[in-house]
N, C-alpha and C positions, 0 to 999 in steps of 0.2 A: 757818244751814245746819247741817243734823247730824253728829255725828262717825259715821266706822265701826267699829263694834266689830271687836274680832280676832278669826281664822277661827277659833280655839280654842274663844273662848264660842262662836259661833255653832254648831260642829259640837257643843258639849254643847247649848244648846238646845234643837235640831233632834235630839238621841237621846232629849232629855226624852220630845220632843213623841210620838216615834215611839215610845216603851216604851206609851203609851197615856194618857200625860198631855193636858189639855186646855192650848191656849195661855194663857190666862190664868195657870192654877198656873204653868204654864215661865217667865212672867215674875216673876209672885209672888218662888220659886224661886230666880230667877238675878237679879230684881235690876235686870232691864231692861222698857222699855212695853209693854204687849199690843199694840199695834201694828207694835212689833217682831218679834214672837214671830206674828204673824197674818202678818206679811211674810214673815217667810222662811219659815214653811213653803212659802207661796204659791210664793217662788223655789225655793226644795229642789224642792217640783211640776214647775214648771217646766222648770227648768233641771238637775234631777241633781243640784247642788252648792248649800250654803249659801254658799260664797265671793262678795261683795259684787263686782257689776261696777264697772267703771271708770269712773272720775272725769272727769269736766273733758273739755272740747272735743277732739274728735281734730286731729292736727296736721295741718298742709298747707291750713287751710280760711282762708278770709278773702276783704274782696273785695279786698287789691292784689297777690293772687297773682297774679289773671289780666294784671296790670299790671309782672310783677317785671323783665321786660326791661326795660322802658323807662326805669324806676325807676332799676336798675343800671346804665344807658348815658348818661343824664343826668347822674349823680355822678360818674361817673368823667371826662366830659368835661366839666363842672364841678365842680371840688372844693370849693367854697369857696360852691355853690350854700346857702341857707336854707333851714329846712321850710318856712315858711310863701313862701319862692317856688318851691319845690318843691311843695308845695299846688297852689297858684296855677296852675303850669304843668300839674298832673293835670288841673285842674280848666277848664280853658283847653281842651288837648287829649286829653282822654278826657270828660270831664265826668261825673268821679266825684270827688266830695267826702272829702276825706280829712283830718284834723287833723294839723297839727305832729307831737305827739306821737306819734302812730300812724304815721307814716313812719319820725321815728327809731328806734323799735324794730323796724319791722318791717328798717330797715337795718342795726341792731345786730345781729341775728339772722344777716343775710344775711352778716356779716363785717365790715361797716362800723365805724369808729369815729369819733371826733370830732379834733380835736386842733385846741387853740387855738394863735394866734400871738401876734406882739407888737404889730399893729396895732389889738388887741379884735377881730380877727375871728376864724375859724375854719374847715377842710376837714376834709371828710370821707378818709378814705383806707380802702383795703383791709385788713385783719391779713394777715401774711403764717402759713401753716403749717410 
């Protein structure tokens, strides 16, 4: 995946481009791909602004959001429930597949922690704020 340049080069770029330079020279120039230098004007076009949109997945989306009640009512009246029987019981009564792994975090997230005992086993519990 590629890095973002900083709005800095980009706004001199994009004034190369715009003195009357062709993209290529601005890349030549500055140092960075013509593909670069062909993109952002395209977004400068666009958008008004050479500044790089945002990154990475918006938050709130997933599929156990639509399931985060039940998720959070399960654990708190079992605490000491396992992912994978927490899996198990999504997957029972919703029947939506879900990994170990991808519960604990989406519980960590929710405020959940873990906390082992002295039997080897483990509950989950709330943080408090």
């Amino acid at each position: 995946m590629g890095h973002c340049c900083s709005l800095d080069l980009r706004v001199r770029v994009a004034g190369f481009i715009a003195a009357g330079h062709s993209c290529r020279s601005a890349a030549r120039h500055f140092g960075v791909s013509e593909s670069f230098a062909i993109k952002l004007v395209q977004r400068t076009r666009d958008t008004g602004s050479p500044a790089p949109a945002r990154q990475g997945r918006p938050p709130g989306r997933g599929k156990l959001v639509a399931y985060e009640t039940f998720l959070i009512q399960t654990v708190e009246a079992q605490p000491a429930i396992t992912m994978p029987e927490l899996a198990a019981r999504l997957l029972k009564e919703h029947g939506v597949v879900a990994a170990p792994a991808m519960l604990s975090r989406f519980l960590c997230r929710r405020g959940f922690s873990y906390k082992k005992i002295a039997d080897g086993g483990g509950v989950r519990t709330r943080r408090r704020a």
